[in-house]
C-alpha positions as CSV (number, residue, x, y, z in Angstrom):
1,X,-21.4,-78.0,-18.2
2,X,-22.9,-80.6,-15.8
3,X,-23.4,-80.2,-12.1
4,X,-20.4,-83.4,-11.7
5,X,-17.8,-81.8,-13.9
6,X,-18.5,-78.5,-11.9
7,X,-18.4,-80.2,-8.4
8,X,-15.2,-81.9,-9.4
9,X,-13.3,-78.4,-10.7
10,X,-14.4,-77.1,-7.0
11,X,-12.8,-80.1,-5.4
12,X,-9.7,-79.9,-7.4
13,X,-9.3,-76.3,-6.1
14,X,-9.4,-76.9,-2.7
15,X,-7.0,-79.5,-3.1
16,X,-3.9,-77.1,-4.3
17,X,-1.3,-77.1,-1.5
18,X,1.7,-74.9,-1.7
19,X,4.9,-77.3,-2.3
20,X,7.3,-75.2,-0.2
21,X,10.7,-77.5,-1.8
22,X,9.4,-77.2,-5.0
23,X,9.5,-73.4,-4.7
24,X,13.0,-73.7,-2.7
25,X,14.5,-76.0,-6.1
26,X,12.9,-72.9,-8.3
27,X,14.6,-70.4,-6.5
28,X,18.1,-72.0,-6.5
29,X,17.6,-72.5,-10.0
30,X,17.2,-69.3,-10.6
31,X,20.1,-67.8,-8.0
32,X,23.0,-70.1,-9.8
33,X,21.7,-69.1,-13.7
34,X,22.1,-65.3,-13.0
35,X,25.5,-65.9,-10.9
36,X,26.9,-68.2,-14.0
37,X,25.4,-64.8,-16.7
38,X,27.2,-62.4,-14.1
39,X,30.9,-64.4,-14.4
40,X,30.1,-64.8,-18.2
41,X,29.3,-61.4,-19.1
42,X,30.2,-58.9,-16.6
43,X,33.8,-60.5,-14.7
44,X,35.0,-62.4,-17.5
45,X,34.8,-59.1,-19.7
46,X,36.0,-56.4,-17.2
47,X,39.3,-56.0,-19.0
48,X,37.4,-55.4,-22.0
49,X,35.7,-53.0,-20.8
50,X,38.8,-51.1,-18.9
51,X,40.2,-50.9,-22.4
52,X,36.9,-48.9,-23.4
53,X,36.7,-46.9,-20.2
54,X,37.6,-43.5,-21.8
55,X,35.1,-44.0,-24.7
56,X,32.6,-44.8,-22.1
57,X,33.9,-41.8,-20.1
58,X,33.3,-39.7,-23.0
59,X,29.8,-40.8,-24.1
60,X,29.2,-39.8,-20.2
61,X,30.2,-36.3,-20.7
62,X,28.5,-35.8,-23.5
63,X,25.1,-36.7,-22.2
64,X,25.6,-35.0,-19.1
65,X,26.4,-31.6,-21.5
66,X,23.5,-32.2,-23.2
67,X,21.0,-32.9,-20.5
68,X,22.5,-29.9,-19.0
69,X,22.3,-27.6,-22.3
70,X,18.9,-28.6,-22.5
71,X,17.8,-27.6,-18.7
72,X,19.3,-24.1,-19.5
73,X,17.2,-23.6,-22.7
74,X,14.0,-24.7,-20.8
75,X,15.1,-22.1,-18.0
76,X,15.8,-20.0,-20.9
77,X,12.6,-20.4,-22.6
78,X,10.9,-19.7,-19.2
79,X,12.1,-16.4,-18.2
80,X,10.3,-15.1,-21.7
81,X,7.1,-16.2,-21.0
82,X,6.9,-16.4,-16.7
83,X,7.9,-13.3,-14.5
84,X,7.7,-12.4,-10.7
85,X,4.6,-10.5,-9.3
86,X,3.6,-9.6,-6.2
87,X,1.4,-12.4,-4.3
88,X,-2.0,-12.5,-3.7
89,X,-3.4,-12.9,-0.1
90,X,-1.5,-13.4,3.1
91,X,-0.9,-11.1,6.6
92,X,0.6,-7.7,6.5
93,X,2.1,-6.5,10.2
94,X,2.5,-2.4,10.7
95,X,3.5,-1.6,14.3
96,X,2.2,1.8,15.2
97,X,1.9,4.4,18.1
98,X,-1.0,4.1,20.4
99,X,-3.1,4.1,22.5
100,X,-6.0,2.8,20.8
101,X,-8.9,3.8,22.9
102,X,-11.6,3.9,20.2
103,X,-12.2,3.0,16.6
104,X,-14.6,6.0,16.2
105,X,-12.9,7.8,13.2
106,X,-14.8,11.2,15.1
107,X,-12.4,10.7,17.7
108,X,-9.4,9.4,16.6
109,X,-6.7,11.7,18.2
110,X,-3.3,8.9,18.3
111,X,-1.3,7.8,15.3
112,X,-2.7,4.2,15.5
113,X,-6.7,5.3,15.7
114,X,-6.3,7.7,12.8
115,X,-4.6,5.0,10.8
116,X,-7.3,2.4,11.7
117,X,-10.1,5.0,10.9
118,X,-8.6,5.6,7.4
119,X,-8.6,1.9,7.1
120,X,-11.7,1.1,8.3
121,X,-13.8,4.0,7.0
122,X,-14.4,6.2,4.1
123,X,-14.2,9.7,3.0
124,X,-15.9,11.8,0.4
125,X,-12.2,12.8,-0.8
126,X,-8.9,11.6,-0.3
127,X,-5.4,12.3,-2.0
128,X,-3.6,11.2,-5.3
129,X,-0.1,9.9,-5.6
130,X,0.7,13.8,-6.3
131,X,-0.4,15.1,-3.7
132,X,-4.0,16.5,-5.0
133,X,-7.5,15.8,-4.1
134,X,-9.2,12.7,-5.7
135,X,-12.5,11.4,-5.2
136,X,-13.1,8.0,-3.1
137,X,-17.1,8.6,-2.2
138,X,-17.5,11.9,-4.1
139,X,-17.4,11.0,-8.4
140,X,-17.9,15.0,-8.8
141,X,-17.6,18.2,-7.5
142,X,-19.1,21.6,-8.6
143,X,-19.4,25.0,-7.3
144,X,-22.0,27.6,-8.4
145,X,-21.1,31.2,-9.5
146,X,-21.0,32.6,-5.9
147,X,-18.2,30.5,-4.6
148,X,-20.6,29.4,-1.6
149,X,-23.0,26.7,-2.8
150,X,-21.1,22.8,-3.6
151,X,-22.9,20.2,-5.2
152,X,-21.4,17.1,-4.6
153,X,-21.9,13.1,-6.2
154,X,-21.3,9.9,-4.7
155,X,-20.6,7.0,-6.2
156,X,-24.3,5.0,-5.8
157,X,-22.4,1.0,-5.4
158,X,-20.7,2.2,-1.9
159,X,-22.0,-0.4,1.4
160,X,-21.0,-0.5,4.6
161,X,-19.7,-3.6,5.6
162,X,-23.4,-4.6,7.5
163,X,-24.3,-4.6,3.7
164,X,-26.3,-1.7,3.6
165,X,-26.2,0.8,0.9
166,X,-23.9,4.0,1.5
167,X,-25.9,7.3,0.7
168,X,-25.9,10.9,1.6
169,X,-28.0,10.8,4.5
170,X,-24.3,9.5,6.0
171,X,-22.6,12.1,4.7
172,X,-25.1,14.8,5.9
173,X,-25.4,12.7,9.1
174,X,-21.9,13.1,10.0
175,X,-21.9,16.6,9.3
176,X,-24.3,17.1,11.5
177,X,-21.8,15.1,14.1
178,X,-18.9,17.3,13.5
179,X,-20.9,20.5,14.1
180,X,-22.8,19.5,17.4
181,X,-20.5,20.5,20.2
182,X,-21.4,17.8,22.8
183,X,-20.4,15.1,20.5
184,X,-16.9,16.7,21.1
185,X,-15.3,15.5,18.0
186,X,-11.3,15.9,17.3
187,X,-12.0,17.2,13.5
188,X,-10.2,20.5,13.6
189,X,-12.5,21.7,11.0
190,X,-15.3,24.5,12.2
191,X,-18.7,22.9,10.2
192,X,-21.0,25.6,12.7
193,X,-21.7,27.8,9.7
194,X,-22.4,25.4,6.9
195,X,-25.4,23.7,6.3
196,X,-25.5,20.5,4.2
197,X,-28.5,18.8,2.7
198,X,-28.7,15.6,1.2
199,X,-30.9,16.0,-1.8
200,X,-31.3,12.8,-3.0
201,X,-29.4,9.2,-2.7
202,X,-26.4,10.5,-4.8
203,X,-26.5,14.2,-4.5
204,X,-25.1,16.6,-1.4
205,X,-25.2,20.1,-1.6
206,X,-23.0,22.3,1.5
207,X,-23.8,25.8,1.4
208,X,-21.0,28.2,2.9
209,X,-21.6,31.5,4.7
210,X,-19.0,33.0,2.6
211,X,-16.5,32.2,0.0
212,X,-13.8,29.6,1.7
213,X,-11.2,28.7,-1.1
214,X,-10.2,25.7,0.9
215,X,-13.4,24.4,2.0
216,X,-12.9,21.3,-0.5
217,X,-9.6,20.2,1.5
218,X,-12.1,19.9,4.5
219,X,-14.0,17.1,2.8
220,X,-11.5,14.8,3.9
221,X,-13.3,13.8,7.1
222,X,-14.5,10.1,8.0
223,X,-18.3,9.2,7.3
224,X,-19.6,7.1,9.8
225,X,-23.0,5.1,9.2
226,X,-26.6,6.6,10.1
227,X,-28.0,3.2,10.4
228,X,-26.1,2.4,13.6
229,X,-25.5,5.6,15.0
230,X,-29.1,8.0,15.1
231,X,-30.3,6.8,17.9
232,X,-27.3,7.3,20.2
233,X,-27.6,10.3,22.2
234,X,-24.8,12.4,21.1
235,X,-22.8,13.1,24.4
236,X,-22.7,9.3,25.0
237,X,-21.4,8.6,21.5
238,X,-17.7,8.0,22.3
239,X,-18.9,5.6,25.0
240,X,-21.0,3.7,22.3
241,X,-20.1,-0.1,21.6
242,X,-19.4,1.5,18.1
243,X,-16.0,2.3,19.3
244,X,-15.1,-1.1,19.9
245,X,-17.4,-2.8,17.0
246,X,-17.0,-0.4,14.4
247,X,-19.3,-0.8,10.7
248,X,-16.8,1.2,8.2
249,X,-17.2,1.4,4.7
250,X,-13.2,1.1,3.7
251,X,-10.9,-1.6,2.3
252,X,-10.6,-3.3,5.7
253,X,-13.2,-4.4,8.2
254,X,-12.4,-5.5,11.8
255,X,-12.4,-9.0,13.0
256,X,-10.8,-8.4,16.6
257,X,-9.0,-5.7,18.7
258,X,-7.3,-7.7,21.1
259,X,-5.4,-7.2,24.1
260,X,-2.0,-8.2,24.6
261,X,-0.5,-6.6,27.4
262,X,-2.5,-4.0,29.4
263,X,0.1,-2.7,31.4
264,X,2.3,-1.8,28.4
265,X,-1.0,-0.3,26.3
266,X,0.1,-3.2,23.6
267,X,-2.8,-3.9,21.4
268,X,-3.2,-5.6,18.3
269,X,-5.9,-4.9,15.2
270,X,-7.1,-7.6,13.4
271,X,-8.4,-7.0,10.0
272,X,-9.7,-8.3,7.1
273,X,-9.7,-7.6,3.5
274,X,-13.3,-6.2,3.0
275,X,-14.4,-8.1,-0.3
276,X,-17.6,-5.8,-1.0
277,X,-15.1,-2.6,-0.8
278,X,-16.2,-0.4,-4.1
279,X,-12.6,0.0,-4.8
280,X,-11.9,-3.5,-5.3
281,X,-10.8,-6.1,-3.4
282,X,-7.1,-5.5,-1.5
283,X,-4.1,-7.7,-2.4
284,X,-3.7,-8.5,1.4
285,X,-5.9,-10.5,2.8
286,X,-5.5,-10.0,6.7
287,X,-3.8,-6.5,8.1
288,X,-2.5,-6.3,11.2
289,X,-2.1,-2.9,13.4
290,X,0.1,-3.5,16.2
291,X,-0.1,-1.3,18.9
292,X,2.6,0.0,20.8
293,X,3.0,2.8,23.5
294,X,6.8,3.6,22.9
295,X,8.8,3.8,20.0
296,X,11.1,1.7,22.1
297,X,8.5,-1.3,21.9
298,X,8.4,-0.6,18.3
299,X,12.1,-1.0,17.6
300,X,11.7,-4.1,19.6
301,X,9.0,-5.6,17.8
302,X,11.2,-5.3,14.4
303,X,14.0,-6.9,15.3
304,X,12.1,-9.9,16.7
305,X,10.3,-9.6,13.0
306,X,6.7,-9.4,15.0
307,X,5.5,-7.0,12.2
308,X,6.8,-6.5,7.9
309,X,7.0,-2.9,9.2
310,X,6.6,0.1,11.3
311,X,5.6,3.6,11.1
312,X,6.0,6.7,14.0
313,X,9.8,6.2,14.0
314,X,12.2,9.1,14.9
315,X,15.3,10.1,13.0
316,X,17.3,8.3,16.0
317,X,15.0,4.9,15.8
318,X,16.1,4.9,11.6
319,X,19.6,4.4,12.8
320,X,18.8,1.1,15.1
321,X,17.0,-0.8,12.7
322,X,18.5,-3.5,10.7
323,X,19.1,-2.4,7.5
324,X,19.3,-5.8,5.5
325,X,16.1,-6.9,6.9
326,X,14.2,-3.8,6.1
327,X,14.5,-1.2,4.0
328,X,13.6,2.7,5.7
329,X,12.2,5.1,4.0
330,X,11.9,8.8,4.5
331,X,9.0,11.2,2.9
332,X,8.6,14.9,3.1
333,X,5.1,15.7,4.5
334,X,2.8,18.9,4.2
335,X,3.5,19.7,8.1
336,X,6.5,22.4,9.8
337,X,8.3,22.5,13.0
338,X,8.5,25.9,14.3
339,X,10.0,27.6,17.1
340,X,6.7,29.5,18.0
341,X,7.5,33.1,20.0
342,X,4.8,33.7,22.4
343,X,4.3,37.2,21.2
344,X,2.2,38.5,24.3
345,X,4.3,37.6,27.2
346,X,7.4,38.9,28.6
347,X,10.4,40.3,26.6
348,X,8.9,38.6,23.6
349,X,6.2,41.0,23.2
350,X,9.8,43.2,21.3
351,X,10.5,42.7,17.9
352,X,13.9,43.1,18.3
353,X,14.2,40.8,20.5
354,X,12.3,38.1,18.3
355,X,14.1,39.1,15.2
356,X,17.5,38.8,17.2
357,X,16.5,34.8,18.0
358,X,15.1,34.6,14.1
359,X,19.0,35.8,13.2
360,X,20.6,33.6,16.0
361,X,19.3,30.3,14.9
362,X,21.4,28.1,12.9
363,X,18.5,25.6,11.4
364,X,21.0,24.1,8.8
365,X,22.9,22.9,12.4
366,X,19.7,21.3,13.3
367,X,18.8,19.7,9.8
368,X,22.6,18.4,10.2
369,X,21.7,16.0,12.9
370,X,19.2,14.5,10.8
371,X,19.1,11.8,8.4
372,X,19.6,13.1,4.7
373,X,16.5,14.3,3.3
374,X,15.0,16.9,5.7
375,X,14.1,20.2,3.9
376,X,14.5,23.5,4.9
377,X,11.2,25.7,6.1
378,X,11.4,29.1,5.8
379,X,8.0,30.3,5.7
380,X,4.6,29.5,7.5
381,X,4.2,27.1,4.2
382,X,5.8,24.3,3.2
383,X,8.0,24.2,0.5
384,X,7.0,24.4,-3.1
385,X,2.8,26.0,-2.1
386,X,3.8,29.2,-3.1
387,X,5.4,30.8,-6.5
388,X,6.7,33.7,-7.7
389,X,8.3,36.4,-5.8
390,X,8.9,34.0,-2.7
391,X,10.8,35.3,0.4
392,X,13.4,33.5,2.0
393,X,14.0,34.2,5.8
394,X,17.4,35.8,7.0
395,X,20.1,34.1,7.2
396,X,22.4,32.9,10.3
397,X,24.3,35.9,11.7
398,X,25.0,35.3,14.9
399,X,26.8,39.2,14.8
400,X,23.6,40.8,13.9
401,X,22.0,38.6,16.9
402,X,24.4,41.0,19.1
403,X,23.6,44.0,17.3
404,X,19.8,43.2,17.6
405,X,19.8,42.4,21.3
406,X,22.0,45.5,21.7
407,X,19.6,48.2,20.2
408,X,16.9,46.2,22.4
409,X,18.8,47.1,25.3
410,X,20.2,43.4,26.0
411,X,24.1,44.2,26.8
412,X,26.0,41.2,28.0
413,X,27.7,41.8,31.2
414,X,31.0,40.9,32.7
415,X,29.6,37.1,33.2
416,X,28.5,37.0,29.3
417,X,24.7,37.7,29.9
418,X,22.6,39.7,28.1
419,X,21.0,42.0,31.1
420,X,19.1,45.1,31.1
421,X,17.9,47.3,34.1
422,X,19.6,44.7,36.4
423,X,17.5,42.0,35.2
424,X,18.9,39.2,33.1
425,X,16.9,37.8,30.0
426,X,15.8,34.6,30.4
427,X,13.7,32.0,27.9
428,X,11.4,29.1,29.0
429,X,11.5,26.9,25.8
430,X,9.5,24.2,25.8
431,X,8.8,20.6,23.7
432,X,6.5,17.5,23.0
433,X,8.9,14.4,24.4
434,X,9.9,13.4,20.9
435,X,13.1,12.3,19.6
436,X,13.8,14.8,16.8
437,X,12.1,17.4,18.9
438,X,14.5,17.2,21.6
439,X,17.1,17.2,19.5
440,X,16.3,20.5,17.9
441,X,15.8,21.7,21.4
442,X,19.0,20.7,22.7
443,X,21.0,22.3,19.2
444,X,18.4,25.9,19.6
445,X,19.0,26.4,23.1
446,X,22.9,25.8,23.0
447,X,22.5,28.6,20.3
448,X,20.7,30.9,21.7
449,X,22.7,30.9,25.4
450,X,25.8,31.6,23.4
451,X,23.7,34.8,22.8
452,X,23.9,35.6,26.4
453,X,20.0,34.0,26.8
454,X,19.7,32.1,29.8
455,X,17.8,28.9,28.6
456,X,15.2,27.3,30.7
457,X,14.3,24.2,28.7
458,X,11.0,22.0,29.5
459,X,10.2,18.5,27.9
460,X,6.5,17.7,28.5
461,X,5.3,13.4,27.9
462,X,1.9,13.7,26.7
463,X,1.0,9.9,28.0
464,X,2.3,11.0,31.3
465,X,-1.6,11.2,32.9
466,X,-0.3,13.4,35.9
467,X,-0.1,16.4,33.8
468,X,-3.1,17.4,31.0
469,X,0.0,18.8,28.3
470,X,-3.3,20.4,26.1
471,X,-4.6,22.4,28.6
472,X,-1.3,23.3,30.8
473,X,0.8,24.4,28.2
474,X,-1.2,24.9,24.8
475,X,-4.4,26.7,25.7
476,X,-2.5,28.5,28.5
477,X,-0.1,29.2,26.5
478,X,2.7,28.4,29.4
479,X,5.9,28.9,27.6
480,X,7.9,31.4,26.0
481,X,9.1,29.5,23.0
482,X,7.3,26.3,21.9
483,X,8.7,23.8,19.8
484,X,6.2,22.5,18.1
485,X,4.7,20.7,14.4
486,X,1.8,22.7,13.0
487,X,0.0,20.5,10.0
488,X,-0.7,22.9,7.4
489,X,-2.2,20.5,4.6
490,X,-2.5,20.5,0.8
491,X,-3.9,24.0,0.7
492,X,-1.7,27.0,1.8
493,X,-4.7,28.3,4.1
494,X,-2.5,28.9,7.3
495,X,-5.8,31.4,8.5
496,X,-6.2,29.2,11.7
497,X,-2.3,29.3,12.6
498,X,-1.2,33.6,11.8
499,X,-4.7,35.2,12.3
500,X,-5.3,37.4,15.5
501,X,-9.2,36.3,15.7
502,X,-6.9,32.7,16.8
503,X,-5.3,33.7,19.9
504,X,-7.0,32.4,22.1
505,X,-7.1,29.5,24.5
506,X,-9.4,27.2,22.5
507,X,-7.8,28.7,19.1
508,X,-4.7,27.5,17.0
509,X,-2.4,30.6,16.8
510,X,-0.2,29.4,19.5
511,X,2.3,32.5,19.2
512,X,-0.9,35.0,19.5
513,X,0.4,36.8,16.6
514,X,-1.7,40.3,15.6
515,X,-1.0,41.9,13.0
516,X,-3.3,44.6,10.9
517,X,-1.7,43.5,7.1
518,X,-0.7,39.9,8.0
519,X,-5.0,39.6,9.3
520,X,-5.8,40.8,5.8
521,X,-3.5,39.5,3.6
522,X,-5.4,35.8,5.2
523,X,-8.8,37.0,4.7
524,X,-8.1,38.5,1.0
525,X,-6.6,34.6,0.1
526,X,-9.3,32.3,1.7
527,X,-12.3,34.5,0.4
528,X,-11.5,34.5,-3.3
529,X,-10.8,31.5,-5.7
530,X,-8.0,32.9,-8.3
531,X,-4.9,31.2,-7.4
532,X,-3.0,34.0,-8.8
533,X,-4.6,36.4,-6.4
534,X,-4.5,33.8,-3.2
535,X,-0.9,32.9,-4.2
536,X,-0.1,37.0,-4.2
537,X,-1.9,37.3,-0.7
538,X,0.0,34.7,0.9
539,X,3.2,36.0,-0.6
540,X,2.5,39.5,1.0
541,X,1.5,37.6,4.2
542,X,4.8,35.9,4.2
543,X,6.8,39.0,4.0
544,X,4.9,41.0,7.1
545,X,5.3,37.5,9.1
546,X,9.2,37.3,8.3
547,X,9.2,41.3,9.7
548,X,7.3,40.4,12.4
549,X,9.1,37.1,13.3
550,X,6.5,35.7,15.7
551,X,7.9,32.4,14.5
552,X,11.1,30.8,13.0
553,X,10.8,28.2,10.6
554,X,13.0,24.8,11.7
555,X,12.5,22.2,8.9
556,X,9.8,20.4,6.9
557,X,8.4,17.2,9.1
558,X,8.6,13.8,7.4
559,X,7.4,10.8,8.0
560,X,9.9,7.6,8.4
561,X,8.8,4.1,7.7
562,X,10.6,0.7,7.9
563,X,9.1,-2.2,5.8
564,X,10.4,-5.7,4.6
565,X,12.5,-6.5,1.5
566,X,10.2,-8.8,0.9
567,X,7.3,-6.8,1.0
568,X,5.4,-4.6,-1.8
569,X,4.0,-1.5,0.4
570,X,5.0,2.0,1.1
571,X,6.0,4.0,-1.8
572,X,8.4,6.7,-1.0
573,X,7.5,8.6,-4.4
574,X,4.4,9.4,-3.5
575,X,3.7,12.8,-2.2
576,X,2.2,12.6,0.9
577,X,0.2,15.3,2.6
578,X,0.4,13.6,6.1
579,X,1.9,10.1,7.0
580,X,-1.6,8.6,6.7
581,X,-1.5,8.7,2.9
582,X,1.0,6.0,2.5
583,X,-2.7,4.1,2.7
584,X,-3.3,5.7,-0.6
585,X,-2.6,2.8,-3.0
586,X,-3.2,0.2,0.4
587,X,-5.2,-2.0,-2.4
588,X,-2.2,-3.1,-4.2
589,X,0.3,-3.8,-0.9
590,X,1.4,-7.3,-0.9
591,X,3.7,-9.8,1.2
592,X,6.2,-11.7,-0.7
593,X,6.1,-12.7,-4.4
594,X,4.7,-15.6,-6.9
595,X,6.1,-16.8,-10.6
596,X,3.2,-15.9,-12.9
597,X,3.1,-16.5,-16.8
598,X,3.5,-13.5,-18.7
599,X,0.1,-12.2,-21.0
600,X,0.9,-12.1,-24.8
């Protein structure tokens, strides 16, 4: 193609106009053709298709029926092969009771800082969904043929969340912790008389001073890392920045521990799932420990659906909550309330007396007042620890109450009290402010005055910083009666609770019971390793402490828990040993559901 024929193409181009009445003609064209088709085949043949309507009505049916009989075999179809599971990821909110004033698992002493340590930390052993002691460090556990020397294994892929290895130095290093006195710990456990060695990365060794048949239930305790910690002088350790910025080693590591409202102790833990965790990875991504200092605040915070669920609720809270939002739980744990007798003071110090109370107290009337579910205690063990010949304490007599009192020298006088020597007998019984507590105050004393007792009753509100309720009333022993839980764990050693060597201000025996047969019977069953044996000991010990009656069993504690429908969490078939081991299976908690595709 020449350069002309090219130049004149280009020139013919730029001479195009746009003919706006041509385009007008077009379009009227067009508008009267499809208004003429419209008259010819759509007006013009409306009668004939009135005269069709109901075949056309019937074609319409069927389609429909079949468009709709195939959507149902495709739903069908789907519910073989897709199923609901729980979903992977998202925040789970627990409310809890505070304060929180450290994350140090050495010093956790409320409900929220010992859930947060067992979140945040790990332990050589924790417990099963029965109830029994499983490995989460430890992968074995031996003892030699003297009973005193256990060899223990970790598992060698454990980290702490700074990404350094877990080893036994920890372990030994925390020991070491627990038994130094001006660290001032809150383990209950006495480590002064056991040494522990770390013998190599993988292997501990503890060596006893004597055969202790519990000692593995004691292996329970929080390790904390060496790494960090070595160089802080141990009196200053609960005043480290650890306790704000802990390194754990659990499923969860913390991102924040923020403040929400001082003046109310409200707090709020923010963690994350820890992705290194040697147990696997959790289903929940984020977990959320809200921290309240009421139960009040609590009960609040679920009906304005701040949190999926809550924990440290009383039998009275159960009955506020909401129960087609969330669904409430309640689980038997390894703990007892008791009435404890102060055996060494006042008219207490006579049997009679003691076993007159023990015959006067109607626990099934306390139990009554309490959601369904609460089992009896009538021993210094929880139900189900011990077999065999098992004693059962007396039962409610409120005549042989009378007689008991009577042979004492208690007579009731013209006014109904029970008086002797012109003096009238009188009972201080004192309480932790709790809910359930008060309750089984209120129900005991009302019992007991129509005795002839004159009941002096005392509530004491541990968060109440004018009083110190440890020293005041539990070392000083400052009551008559104390209602109080004892925590008496998977093991049936109740050695620290019954034995004489206890009684004393910085020991746990809070009745200062002494007895020559009840002391032996507890040494005989810690110091050998037959459960048959142990399991006769305690039986004997049971009997002697049912004579004695420096105690009367009230019910088994339990632990309450409110959670969403919607929400896979706490499993009330579990068998908990304390209300921290609904963490047990934390891994596989979950908020809300997803539609997966079933595996052939």
């Amino acid at each position: 193609m020449n350069d002309d024929d090219e130049s004149n193409r280009w020139q013919k181009l730029r001479d195009t106009r746009v003919n706006r009445k041509v385009i007008n003609k077009r379009v009227r064209r067009a508008e009267d053709v499809t208004l003429r088709h419209a008259r010819k085949f759509i007006i013009k043949r409306w009668s004939n298709i009135r005269e069709v309507r109901w075949n056309i009505l019937a074609w319409s049916v069927t389609v429909g029926v079949l468009i709709a009989a195939t959507g149902l075999q495709v739903m069908w179809y789907q519910q073989g092969y897709r199923t609901s599971a729980t979903a992977l990821g998202g925040t789970y909110a627990e409310a809890d009771l505070g304060p929180v004033n450290t994350l140090d698992p050495l010093f956790a002493s409320s409900h929220a800082e010992e859930s947060l340590s067992r979140l945040l930390f790990s332990r050589l052993f924790t417990y099963d969904a029965s109830g029994h002691l499983k490995g989460d460090l430890a992968t074995s556990m031996t003892v030699d043929s003297t009973g005193k020397i256990y060899t223990i294994k970790i598992r060698p892929d454990a980290t702490w969340q700074d990404g350094y290895r877990l080893t036994t130095t920890d372990v030994a290093f925390t020991v070491g912790l627990l038994k130094n006195p001006a660290v001032r710990s809150t383990n209950p456990e006495d480590w002064s008389r056991i040494s522990v060695k770390a013998v190599d990365d993988t292997t501990l060794q503890f060596t006893l001073p004597a055969v202790i048949a519990a000692f593995p239930y004691a292996l329970t305790f929080p390790v904390v890392p060496e790494h960090v910690l070595s160089k802080v002088e141990p009196n200053s350790l609960r005043e480290n920045m650890f306790s704000d910025s802990p390194v754990g080693s659990g499923p969860f590591k913390l991102r924040l521990l923020q403040d929400v409202d001082t003046s109310r102790g409200m707090k709020v833990a923010q963690l994350e799932r820890n992705n290194s965790y040697y147990g696997g990875a959790s289903k929940i991504e984020f977990f959320q420990l809200h921290v309240y200092s009421t139960q009040e605040q609590i009960l609040s915070a679920l009906s304005n659906g701040e949190v999926n669920a809550a924990a440290d609720l009383s039998s009275s809270d159960t009955k506020q909550i909401d129960t087609k939002r969330y669904k409430v739980e309640t689980t038997p744990i390894k703990s007892g309330v008791y009435a404890l007798f102060n055996t060494t003071k006042g008219d207490l110090q006579d049997k009679n007396v003691r076993r007159a109370l023990q015959s006067g107290t109607n626990t099934s009337a306390i139990i009554s007042q309490m959601p369904a579910g609460i089992p009896h205690l009538d021993l210094p063990f929880v139900n189900g620890q011990l077999t065999g010949d098992v004693p059962t304490a007396p039962p409610y007599d409120k005549a042989n109450a009378s007689k008991l009192l009577d042979e004492a020298g208690w007579h009731l006088d013209s006014n109904g009290h029970r008086v002797k020597d012109g003096r009238q007998l009188k009972l201080s019984v004192v309480t932790i402010k709790d809910d359930d507590y008060e309750r089984a105050l209120e129900t005991l004393a009302g019992q007991w005055r129509d005795l002839g007792i004159k009941i002096d009753t005392v509530v004491i509100d541990p968060s109440d910083t004018s009083t110190n309720a440890v020293q005041e009333t539990l070392q000083s022993r400052g009551y008559d009666v104390l209602i109080y839980q004892l925590t008496i764990g998977a093991d049936p050693d109740v050695y620290a609770y019954w034995h004489s060597s206890q009684a004393n201000p910085l020991g746990l025996n809070l009745s200062n019971y002494s007895d020559t047969i009840a002391d032996d019977a507890l040494i005989s069953a810690r110091t050998r390793l037959e459960p048959g044996l142990r399991n006769a000991k305690y039986i004997t010990f049971s009997k002697q402490w049912l004579a004695d009656a420096p105690a009367v069993g009230l019910y088994q504690s339990v632990a309450y828990y409110a959670s969403s429908y919607n929400d896979q969490s706490y499993n009330d078939k579990n068998i908990f040993v304390s209300q921290y081991d609904r963490y047990q299976d934390v891994l596989y908690w979950s908020v809300g559901s997803r539609t997966v595709y079933k595996t052939p």
